[in-house]
PALUMKOL-246539 format. One record per residue: residue number from 1; residue in three letters; x negated, y, z of N, C-alpha, C, O in turn. Coordinates in steps of 0.2 Angstrom, whole numbers, plus 2048, in hexadecimal, padded with zeros to 3 digits. Each point is the difference from the previous one (the first is absolute). Layout:
N
ATOM   seq   type   n.u   n.v   n.w   ca.u   ca.v   ca.w   c.u   c.v   c.w   o.u   o.v   o.w
ATOM   NUM    Ala     X     Y     Z      X      Y      Z     X     Y     Z     X     Y     Z
...
% end
This chain:
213
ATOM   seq   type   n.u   n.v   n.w   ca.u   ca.v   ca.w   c.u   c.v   c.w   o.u   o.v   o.w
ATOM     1    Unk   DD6   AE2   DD4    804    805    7FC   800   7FE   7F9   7FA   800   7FC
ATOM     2    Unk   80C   7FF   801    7FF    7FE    7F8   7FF   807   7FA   804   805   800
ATOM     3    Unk   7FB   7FA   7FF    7FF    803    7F8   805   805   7FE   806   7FF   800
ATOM     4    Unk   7F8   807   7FE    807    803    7FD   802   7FF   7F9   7FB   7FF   7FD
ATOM     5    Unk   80B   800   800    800    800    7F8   800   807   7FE   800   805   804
ATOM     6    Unk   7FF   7FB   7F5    7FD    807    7FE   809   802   7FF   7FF   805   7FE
ATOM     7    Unk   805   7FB   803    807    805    805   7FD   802   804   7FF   806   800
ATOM     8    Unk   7FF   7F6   805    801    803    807   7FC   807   800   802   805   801
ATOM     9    Unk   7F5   7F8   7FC    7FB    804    7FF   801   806   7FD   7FE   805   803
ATOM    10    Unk   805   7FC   7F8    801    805    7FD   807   805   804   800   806   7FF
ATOM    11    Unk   805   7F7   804    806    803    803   7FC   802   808   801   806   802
ATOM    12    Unk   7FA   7F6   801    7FE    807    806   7FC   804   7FD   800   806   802
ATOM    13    Unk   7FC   7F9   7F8    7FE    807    800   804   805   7FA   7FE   805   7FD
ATOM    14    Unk   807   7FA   803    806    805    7FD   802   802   807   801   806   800
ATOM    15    Unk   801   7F7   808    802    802    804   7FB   805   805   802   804   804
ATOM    16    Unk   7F7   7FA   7F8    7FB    805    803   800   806   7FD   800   805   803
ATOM    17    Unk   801   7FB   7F8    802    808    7FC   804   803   804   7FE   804   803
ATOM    18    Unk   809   7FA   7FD    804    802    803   7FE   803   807   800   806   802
ATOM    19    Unk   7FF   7F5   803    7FD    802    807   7FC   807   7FF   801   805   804
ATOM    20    Unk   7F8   7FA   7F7    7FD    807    801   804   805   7FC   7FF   806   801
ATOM    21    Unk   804   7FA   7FB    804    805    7FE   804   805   806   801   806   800
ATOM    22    Unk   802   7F5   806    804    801    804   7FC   804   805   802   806   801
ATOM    23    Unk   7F8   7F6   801    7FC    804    804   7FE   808   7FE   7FE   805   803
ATOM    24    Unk   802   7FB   7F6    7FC    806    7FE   807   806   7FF   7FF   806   801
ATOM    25    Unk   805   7F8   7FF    808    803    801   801   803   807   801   806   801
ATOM    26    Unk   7FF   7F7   802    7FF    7FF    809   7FB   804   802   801   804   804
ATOM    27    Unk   7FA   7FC   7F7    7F9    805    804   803   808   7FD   800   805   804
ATOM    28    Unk   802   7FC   7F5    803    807    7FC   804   802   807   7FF   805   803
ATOM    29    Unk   807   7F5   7FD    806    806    805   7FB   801   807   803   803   805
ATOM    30    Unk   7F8   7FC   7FD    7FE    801    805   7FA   807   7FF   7FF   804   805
ATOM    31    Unk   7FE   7FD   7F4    7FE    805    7FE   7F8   800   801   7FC   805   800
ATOM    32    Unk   802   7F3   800    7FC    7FE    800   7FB   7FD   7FB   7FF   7FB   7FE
ATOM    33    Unk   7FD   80D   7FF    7FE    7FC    7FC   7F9   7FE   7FF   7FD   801   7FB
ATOM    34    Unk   801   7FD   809    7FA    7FC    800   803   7F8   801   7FF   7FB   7FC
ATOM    35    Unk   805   804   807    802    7F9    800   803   7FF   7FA   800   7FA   7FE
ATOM    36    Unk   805   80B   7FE    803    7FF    7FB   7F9   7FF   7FC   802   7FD   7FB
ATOM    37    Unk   7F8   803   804    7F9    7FF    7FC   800   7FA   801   7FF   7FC   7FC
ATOM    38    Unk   800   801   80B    7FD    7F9    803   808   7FB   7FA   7FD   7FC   7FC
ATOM    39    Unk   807   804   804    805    7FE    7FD   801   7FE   7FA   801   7FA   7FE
ATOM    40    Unk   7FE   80B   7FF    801    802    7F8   7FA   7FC   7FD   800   7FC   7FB
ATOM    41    Unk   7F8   807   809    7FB    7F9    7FD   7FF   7FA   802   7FB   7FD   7FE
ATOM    42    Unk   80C   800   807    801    7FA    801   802   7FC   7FA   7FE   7FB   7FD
ATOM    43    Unk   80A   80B   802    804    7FC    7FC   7FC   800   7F8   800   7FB   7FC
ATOM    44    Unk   7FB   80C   801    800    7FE    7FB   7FA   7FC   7FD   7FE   7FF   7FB
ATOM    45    Unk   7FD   7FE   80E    7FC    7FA    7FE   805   7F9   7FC   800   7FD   7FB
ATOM    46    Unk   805   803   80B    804    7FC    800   802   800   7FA   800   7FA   7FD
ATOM    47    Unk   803   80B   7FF    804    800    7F9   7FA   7FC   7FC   800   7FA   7FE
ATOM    48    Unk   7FA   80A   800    7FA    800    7FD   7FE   7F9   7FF   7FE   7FD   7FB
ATOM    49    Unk   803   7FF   80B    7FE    7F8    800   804   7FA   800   7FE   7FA   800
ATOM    50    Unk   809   80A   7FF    807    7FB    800   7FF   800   7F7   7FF   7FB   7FC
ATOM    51    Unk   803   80B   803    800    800    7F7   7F8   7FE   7FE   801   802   7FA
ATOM    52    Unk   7FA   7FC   806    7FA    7FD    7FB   800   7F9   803   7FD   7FC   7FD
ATOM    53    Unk   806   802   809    800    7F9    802   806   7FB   7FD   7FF   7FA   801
ATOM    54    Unk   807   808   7FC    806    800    7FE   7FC   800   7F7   7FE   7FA   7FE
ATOM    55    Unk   800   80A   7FF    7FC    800    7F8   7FC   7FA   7FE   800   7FC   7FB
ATOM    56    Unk   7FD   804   80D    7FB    7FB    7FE   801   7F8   802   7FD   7FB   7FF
ATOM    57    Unk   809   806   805    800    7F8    804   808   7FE   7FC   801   7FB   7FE
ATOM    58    Unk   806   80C   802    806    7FD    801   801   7FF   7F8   801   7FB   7FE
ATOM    59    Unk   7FF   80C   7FE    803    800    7F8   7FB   7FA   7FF   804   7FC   800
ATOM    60    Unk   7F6   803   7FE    7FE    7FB    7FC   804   7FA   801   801   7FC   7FB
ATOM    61    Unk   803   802   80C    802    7FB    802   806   7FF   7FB   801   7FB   7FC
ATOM    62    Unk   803   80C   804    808    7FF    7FD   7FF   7FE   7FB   803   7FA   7FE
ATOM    63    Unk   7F7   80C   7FC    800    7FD    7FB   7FE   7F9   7FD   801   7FE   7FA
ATOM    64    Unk   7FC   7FF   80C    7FD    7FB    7FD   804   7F8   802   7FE   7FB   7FE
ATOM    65    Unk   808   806   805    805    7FC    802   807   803   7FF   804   7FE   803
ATOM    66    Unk   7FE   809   7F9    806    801    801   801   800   7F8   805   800   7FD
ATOM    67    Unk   7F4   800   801    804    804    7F6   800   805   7FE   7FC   805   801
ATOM    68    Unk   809   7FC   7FC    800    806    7FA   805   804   808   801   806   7FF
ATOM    69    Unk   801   7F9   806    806    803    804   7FB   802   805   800   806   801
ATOM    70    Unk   7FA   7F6   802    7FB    801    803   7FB   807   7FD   7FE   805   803
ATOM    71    Unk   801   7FA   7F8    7FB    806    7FB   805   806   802   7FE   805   802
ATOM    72    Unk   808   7FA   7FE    804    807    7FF   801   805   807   800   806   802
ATOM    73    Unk   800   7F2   803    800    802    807   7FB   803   801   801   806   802
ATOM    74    Unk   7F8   7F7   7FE    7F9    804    7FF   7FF   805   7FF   7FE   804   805
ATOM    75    Unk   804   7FF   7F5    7FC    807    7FD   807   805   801   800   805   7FE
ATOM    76    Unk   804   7F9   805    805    803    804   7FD   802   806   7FE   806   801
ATOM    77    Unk   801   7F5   804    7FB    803    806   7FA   804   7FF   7FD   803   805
ATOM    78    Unk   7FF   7FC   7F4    7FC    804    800   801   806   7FF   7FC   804   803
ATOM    79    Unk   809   7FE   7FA    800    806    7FD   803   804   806   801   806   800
ATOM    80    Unk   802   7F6   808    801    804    803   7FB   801   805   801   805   803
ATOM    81    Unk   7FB   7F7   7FE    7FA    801    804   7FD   807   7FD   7FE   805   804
ATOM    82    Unk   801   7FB   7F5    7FD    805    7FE   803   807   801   7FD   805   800
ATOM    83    Unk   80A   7FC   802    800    804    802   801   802   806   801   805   803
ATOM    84    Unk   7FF   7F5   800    7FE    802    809   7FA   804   800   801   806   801
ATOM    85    Unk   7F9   7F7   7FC    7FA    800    7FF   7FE   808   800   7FB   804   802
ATOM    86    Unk   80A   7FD   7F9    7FD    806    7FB   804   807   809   7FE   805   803
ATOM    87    Unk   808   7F7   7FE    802    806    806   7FE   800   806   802   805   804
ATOM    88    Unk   7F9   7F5   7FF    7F9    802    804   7FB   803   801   7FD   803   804
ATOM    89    Unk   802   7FC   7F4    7FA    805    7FE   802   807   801   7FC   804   803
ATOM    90    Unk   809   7FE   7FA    802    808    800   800   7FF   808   7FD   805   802
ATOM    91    Unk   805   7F7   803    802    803    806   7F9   801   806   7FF   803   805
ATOM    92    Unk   7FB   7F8   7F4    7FA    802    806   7FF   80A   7FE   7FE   804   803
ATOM    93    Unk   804   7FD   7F9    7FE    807    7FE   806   803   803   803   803   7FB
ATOM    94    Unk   7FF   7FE   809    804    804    804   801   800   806   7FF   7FB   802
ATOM    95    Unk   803   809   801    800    800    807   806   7FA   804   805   7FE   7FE
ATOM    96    Unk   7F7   801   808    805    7FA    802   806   805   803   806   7FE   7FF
ATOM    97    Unk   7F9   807   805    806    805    803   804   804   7FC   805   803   802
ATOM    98    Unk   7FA   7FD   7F6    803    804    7FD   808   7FB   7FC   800   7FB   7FD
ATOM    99    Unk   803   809   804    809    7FD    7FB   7FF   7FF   7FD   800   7F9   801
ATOM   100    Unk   7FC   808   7F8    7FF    7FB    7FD   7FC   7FB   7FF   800   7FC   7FB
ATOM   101    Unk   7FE   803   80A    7FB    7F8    801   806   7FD   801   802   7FB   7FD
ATOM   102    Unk   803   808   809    804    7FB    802   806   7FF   7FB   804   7FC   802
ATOM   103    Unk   7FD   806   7FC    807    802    7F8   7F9   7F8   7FC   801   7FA   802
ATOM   104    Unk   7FC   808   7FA    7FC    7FA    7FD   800   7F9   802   802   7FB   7FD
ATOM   105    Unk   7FC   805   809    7FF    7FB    806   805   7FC   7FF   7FF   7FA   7FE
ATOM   106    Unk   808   80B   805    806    7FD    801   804   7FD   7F9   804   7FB   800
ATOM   107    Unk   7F9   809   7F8    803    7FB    7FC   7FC   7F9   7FE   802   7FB   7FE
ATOM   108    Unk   7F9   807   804    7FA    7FC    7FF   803   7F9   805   802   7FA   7FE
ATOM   109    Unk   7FF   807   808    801    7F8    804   807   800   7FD   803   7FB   803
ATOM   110    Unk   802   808   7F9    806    7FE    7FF   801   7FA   7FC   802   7FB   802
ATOM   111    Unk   7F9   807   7F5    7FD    7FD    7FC   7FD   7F9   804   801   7FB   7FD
ATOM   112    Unk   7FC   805   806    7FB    7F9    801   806   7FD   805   800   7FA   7FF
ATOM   113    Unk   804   808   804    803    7FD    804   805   7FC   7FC   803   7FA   801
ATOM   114    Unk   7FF   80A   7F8    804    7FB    7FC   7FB   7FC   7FC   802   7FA   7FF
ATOM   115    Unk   7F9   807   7FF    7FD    7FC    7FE   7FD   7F9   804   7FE   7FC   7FD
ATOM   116    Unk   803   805   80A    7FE    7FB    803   803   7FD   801   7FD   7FB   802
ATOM   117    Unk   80C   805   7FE    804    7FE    800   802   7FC   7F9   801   7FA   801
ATOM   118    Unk   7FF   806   7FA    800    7FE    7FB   7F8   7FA   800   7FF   7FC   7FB
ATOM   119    Unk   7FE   804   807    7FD    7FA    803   800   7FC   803   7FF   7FA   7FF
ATOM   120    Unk   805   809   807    803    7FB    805   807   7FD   7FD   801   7FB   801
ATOM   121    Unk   803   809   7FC    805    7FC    7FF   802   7FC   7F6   805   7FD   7FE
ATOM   122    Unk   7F6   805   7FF    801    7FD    7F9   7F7   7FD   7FF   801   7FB   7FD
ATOM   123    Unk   7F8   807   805    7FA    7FF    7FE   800   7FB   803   803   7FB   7FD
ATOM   124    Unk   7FB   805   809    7FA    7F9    803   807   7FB   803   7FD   7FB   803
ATOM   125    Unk   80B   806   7FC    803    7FA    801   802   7FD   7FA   805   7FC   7FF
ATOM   126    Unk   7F7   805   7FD    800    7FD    7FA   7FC   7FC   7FD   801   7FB   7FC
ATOM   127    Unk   7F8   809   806    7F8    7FA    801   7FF   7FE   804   7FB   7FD   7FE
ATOM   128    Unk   807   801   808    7FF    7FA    803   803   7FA   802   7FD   7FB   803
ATOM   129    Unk   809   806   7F9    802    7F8    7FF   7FC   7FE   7FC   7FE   7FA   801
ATOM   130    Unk   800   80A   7F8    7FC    7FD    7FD   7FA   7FC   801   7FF   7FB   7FE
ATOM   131    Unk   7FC   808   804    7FA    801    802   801   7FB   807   7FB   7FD   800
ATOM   132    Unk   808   803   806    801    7FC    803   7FC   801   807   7FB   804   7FF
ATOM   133    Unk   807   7FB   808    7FF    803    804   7FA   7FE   803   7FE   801   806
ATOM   134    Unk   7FE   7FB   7F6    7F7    7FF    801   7FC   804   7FC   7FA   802   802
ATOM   135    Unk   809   800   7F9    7FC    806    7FA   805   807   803   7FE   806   7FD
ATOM   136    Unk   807   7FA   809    802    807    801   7FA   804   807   7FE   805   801
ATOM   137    Unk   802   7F4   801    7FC    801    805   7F8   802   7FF   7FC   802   805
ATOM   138    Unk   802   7FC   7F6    7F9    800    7FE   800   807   7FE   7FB   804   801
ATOM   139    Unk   80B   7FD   7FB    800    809    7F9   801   803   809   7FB   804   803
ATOM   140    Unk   809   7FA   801    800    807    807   7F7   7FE   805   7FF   804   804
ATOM   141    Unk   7FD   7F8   7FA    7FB    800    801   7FB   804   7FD   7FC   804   803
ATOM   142    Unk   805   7FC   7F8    7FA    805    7FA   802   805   7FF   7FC   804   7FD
ATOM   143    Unk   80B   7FE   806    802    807    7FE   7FE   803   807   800   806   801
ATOM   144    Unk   7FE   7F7   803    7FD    803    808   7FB   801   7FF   7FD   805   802
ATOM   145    Unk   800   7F5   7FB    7F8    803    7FE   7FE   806   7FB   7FC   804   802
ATOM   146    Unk   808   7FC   7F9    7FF    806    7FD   800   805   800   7FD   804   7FC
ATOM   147    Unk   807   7FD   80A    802    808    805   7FA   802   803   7FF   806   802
ATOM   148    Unk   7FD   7F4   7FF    7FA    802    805   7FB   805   7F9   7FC   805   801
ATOM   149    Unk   805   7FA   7FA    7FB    802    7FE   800   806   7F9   7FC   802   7FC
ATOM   150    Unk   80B   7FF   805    802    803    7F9   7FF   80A   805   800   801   806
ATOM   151    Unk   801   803   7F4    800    805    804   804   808   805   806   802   7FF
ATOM   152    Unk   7F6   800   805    804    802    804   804   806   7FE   803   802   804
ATOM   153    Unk   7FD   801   7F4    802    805    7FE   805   7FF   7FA   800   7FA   7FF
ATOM   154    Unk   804   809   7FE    806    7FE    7FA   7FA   800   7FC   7FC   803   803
ATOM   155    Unk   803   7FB   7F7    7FD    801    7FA   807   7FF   7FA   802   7FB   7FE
ATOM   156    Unk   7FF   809   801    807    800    7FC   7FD   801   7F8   803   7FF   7FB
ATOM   157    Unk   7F7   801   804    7FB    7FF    7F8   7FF   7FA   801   801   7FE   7FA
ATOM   158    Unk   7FF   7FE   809    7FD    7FA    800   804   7F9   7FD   805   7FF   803
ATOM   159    Unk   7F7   7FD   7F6    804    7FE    7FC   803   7F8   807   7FC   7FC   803
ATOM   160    Unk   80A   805   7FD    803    7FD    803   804   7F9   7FC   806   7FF   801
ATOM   161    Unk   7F7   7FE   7FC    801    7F7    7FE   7F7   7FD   7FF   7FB   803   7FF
ATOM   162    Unk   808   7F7   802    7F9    7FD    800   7FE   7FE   7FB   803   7FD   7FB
ATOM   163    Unk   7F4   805   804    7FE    7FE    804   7FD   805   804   7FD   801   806
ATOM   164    Unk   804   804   7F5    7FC    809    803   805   801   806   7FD   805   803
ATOM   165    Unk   809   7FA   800    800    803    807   7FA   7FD   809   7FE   802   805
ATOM   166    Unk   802   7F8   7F5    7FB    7FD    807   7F9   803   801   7FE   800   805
ATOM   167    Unk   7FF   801   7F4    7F9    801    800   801   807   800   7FD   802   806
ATOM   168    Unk   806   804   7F8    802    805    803   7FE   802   806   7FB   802   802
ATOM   169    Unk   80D   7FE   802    800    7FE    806   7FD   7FF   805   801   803   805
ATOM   170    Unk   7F9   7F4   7FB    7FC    801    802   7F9   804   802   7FC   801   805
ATOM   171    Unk   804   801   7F6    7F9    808    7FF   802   804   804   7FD   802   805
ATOM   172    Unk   80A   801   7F7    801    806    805   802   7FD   808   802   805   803
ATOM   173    Unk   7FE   7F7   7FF    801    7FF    807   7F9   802   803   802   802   806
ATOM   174    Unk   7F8   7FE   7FB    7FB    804    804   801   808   800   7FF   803   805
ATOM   175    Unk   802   7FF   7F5    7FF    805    801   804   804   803   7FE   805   802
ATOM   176    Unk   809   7F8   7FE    807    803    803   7FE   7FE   809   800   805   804
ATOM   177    Unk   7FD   7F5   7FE    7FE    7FF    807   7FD   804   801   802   803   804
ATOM   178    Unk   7F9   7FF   7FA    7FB    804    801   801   808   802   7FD   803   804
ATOM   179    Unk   809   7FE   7F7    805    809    801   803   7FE   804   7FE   804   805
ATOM   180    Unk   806   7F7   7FD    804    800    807   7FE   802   805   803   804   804
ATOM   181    Unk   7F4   7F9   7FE    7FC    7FC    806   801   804   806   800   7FC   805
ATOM   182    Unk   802   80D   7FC    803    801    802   808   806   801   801   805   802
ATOM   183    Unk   803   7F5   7FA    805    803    800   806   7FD   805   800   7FA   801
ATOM   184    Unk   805   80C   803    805    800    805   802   7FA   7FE   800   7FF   7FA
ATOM   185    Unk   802   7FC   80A    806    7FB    7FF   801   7FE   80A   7FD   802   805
ATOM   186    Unk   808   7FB   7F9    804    800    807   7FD   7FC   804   7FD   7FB   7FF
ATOM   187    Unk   803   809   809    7FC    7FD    804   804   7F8   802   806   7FE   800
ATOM   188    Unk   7F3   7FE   804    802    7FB    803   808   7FE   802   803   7FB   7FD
ATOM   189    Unk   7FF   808   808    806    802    804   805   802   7FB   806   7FD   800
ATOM   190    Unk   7F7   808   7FB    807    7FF    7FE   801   7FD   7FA   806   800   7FD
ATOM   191    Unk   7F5   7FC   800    802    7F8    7FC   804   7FD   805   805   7FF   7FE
ATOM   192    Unk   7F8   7FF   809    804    7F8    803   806   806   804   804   7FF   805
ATOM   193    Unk   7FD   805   7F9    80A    803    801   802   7FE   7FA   804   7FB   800
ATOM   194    Unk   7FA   807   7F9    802    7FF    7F9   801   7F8   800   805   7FD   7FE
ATOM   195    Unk   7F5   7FF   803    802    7FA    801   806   7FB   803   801   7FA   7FF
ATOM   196    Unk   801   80A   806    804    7FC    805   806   802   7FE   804   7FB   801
ATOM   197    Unk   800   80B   7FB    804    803    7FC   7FF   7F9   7F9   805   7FF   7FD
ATOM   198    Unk   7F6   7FF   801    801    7FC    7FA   802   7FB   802   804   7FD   7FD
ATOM   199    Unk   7FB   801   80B    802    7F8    7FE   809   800   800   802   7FB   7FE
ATOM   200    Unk   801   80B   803    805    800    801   804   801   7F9   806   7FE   7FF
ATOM   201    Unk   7F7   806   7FC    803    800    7FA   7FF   7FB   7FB   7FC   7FC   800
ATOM   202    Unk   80B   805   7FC    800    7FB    7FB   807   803   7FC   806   7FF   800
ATOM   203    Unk   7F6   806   7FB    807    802    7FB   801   7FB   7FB   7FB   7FC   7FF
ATOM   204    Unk   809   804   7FF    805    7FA    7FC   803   804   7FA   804   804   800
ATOM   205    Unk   7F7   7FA   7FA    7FF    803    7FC   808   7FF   7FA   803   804   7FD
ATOM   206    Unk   7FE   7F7   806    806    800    7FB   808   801   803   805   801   7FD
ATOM   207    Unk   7FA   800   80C    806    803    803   7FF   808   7FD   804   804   7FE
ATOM   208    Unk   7F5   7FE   803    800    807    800   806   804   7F9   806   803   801
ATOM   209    Unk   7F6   7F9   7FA    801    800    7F9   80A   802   7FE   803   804   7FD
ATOM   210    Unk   800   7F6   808    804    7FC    800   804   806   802   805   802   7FD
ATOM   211    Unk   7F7   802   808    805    806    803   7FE   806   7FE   7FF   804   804
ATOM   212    Unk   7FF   7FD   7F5    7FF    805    7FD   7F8   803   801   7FF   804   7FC
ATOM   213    Unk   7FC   7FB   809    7FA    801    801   7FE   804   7F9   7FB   802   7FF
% end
């Protein structure tokens, strides 16, 4: 099995958001809410480790091979990370059953969804011609690695450019493990159903776009 470039790495788990978004959608109209919990701290582990792995592995890339358009691309996606960030944080403070979680939630994945899109179709096809498909393949290496160990919670204080996102970041990751250790997330079964549902997705960030997405 070869190697992913930091596209592909980065577009499945923009497809993973999406998949536990759907799931936790799925579980509301069923009125389910304990599995709507197993969900929701799916996706916003997932959020939590997609944005400090992206900080610390993808913007320094841009800036550091795209320029003065690269810096700008940058602290453009910081600035929306930051407020994903900041509307995680409000949504651990609210109930997962009540409207308004799900009113937040719903503009909350609207937001990241154009912003992930704007990744996919102006960010990372523009750094890897550059950078070239043995340094794309290496950045989708280290950005896999960094997901293991960044943390399991939004930290929307948290100075996000380097070099304090990383040293940050890394600290607060035990103790975010630690408040998790035991927290709902989706059982066995129904990861490898969500799973088998992934292999089959693949949104197209710039057909979406294209049709008013």
């Amino acid at each position: 099995m070869s190697f992913k470039t930091l596209f592909q790495a980065i577009k499945e788990d923009h497809e993973e958001m999406y998949e536990y978004h759907d799931q936790y959608k799925r579980a509301r109209e069923k009125g389910d809410v304990e599995a709507q919990t197993r969900w929701i701290n799916q996706l916003r582990w997932e959020i939590a480790r997609h944005a400090v792995g992206e900080e610390i592995v993808v913007y320094p890339l841009m800036e550091k091979h795209l320029g003065e358009k690269g810096k700008k691309l940058a602290d453009h996606d910081r600035e929306e990370h930051t407020r994903v960030k900041e509307d995680l944080y409000k949504l651990e403070g609210m109930q997962v059953s009540s409207a308004e979680f799900h009113e937040l939630l719903t503009r909350m994945m609207a937001d990241l969804h154009h912003h992930n899109d704007d990744e996919e179709i102006d960010d990372l096809p523009l750094l890897e011609p550059v950078i070239g498909e043995t340094a794309s393949k290496e950045a989708a290496q280290s950005f896999k690695q960094t997901k293991k160990f960044v943390p399991t919670r939004a930290h929307p204080s948290v100075p996000n450019k380097p070099p304090f996102e990383t040293l940050v970041g890394f600290l607060a990751a035990p103790i975010d493990k630690l408040k998790d250790a035991f927290a709902s997330f989706p059982t066995a079964e129904e990861k490898e159903s969500a799973e088998k549902e992934l292999e089959t997705r693949d949104h197209d960030a710039a057909a979406g776009r294209a049709a008013g997405h």
